[in-house]
N, C-alpha and C positions, 0 to 999 in steps of 0.2 A: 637255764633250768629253773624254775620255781617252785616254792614251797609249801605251794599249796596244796590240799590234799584232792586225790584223785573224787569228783563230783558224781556218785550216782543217781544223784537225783534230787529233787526238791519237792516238798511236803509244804501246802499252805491250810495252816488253822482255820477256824471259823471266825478268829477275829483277823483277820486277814496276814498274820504273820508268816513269814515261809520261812521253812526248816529245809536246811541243806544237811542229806545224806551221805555222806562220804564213804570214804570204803575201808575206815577205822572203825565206822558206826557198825557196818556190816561185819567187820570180824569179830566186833564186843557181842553181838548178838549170836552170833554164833560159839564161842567165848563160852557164854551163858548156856546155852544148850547144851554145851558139853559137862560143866556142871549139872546140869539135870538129869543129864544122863549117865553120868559117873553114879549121883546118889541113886538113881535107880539101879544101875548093875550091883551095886550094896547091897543096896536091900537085900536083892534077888540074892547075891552070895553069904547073905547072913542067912536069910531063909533058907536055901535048899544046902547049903553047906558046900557049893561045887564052887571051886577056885575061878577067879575073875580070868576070862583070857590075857594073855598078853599083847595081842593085839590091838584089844580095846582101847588099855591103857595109852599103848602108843601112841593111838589116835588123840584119843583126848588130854591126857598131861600137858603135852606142848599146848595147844589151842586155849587151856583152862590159863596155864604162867603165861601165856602174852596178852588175853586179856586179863589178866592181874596185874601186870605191867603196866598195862593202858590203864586200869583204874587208881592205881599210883600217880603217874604222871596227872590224869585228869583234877584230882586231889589235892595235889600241891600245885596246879594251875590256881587251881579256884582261892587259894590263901588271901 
């Protein structure tokens, strides 16, 4: 087994470098969304004053702490 990560694809610049997609790239991005979309459910429940589902939450807390994990690790890679 290898430890390399799972390959979705490759991405070549205009100076001819290619960028490998992985499927870490894919959940930090997703990750991120989640983020954007937690502070928009804020908003919206500071604005109209209605409690954030619990559902929401569930969805996105997990997805938000494992890409904050990744962005740790990535972090202290680059030292």
């Amino acid at each position: 087994m290898t430890k390399e990560p799972l390959v979705k694809g490759t991405f070549e610049t205009k100076k001819g470098k290619e960028i490998v997609i992985t499927g870490t790239h894919v959940f930090n991005v997703v990750a991120f969304l989640s983020v954007i979309m937690l502070w928009v459910e804020m908003i919206q429940w500071w604005r109209t004053g209605k409690h954030l589902p619990f559902e929401i939450l569930l969805c996105l807390v997990p997805a938000i702490v494992s890409g904050g994990y990744n962005l740790v690790k990535w972090l202290r890679a680059r030292r």
